[in-house]
C-alpha positions in Angstrom: 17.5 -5.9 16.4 18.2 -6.1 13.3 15.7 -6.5 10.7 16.7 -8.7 8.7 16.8 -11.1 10.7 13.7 -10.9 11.5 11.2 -13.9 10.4 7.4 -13.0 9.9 4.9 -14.7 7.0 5.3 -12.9 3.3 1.2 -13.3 3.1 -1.8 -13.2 5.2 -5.9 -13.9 4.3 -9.1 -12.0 4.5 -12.4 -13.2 3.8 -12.5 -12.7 0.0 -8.1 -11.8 -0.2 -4.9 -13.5 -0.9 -2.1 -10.9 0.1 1.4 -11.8 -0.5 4.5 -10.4 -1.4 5.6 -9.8 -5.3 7.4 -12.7 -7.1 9.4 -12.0 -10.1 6.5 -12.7 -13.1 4.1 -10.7 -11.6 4.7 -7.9 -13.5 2.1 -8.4 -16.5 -0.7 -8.7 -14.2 0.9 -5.4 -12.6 1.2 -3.7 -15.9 -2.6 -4.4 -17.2 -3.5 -2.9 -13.7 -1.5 -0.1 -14.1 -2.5 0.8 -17.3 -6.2 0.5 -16.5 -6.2 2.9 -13.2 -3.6 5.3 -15.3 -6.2 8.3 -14.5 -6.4 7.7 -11.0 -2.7 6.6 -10.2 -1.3 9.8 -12.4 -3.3 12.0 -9.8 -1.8 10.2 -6.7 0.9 7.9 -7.2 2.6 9.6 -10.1 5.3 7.5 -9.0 3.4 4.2 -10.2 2.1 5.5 -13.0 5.0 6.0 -14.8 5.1 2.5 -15.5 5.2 1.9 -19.2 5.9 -1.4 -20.4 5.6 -4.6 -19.2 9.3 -4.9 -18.5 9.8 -1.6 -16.3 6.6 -3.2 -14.8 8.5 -6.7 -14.1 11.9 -4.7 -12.6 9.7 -3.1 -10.5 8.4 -6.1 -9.1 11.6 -7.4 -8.9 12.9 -4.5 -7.0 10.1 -4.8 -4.4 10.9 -8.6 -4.1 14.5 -7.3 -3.3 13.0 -4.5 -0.8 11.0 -7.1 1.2 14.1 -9.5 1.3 15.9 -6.6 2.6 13.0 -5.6 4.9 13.0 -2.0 3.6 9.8 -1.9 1.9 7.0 -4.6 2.4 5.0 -4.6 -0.5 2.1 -6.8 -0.6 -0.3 -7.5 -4.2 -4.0 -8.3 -3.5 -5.5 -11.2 -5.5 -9.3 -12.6 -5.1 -8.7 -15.9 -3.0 -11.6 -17.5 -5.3 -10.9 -16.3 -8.4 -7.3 -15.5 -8.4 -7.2 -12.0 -10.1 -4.8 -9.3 -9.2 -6.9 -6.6 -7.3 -4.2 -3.9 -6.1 -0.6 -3.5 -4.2 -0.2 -2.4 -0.1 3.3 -1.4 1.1 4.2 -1.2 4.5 7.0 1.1 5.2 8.6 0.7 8.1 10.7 2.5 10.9 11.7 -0.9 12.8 13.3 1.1 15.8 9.9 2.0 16.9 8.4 -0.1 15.2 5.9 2.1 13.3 4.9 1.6 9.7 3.6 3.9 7.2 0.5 2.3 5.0 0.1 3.3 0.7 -2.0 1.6 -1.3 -3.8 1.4 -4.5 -6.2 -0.4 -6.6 -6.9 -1.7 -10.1 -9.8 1.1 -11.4 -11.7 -1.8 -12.4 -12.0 -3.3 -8.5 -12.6 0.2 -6.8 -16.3 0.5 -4.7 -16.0 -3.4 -3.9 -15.2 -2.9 -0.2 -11.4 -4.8 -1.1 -9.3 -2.1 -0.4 -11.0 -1.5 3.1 -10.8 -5.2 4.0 -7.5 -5.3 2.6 -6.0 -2.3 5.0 -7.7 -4.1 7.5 -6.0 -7.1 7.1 -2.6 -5.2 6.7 -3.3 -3.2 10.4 -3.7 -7.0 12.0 -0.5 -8.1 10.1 1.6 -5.1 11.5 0.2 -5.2 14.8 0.3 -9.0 15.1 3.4 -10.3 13.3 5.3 -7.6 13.2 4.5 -5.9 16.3 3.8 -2.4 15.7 3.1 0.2 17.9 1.8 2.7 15.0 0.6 2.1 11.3 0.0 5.5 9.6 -1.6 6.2 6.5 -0.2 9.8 4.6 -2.4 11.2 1.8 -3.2 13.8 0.0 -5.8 16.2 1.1 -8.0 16.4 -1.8 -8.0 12.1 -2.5 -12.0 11.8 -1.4 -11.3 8.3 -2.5 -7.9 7.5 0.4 -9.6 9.9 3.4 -12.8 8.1 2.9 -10.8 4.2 3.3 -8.6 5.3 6.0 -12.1 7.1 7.7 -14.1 3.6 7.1 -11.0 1.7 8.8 -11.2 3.9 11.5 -7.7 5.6 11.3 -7.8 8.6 13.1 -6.9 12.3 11.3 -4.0 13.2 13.5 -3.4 16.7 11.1 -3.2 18.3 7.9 0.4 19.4 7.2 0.0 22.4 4.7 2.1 23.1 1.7 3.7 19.6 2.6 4.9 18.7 -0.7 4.3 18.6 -4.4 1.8 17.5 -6.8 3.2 15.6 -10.2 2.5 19.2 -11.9 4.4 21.1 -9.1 1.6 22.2 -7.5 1.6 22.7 -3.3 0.0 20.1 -1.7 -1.5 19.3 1.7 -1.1 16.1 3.2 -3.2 14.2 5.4 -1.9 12.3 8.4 -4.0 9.4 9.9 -2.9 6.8 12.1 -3.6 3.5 14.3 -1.9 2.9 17.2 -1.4 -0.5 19.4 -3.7 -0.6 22.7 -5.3 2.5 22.1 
């Protein structure tokens, strides 16, 4: 089938979350966050943290608008359902042949040790496997990220591996990555 035509909701609840998908305008909130949790994102999602201004902030939101349209990239930004702040951004990657997703994450430094991001991930496994029927949801991390193995330990993803020498660091350095997974009726 193809995907896009496929219809599924662009947000789902948990107890204390709102998580939808990016709308153009939400790259301030985005931007503040990023520039907050700099430290942290420039160890691992160098990608992310290269974000510096408000308006490659808001083309980036734009762009991941565009991807969930398109179905190639479903981005998701975490705000508190009471209080309405931006927490952090999900992103479900998907292979729809299978269908299997792939899981990244991160949160604004300010939010971290709350329990969000684990409630969040939770919420996102119950979105893949419910709406848009997964089989797998995977979540690939560095080796060394206490911080990432710990959340996808406390969400009860399994450590399928550890590929070594997998890829690079942001300073070129080798890097082993962590595989862990969920998988439907198992």
């Amino acid at each position: 089938m193809n995907p896009l035509l496929l219809d599924f909701p662009t947000m789902f609840q948990t107890k204390r979350l709102l998580i939808r998908k990016p709308f153009p305008g939400d790259g301030m909130e985005v931007y503040e966050a990023i520039q907050s949790s700099k430290s942290i994102l420039d160890l691992w999602m160098p990608s992310v943290s290269t974000i510096s201004s408000e308006e490659q902030a808001e083309a980036l939101i734009r762009e991941e608008h565009a991807r969930f349209l398109l179905r190639e990239h479903l981005t998701f930004h975490m705000y508190h359902r009471e209080e309405g702040f931006f927490i952090g951004a999900l992103t479900l990657i998907p292979a729809w042949n299978i269908p299997k997703f792939e899981l990244r994450f991160w949160l604004h430094s300010k939010h971290r040790r709350q329990g969000f991001m684990k409630e969040a991930l939770a919420g996102a496994v119950n979105f893949a496997f419910e709406k848009l029927d997964a089989k797998r949801v995977e979540i690939r991390c560095d080796a060394a990220n206490e911080q990432a193995r710990s959340t996808a330990e406390s969400t009860e993803f399994v450590l399928e591996g550890i590929l070594q020498n997998e890829r690079l660091s942001a300073d070129n350095e080798l890097r082993d990555t962590c595989i862990y997974a969920k998988v439907k009726n198992r």
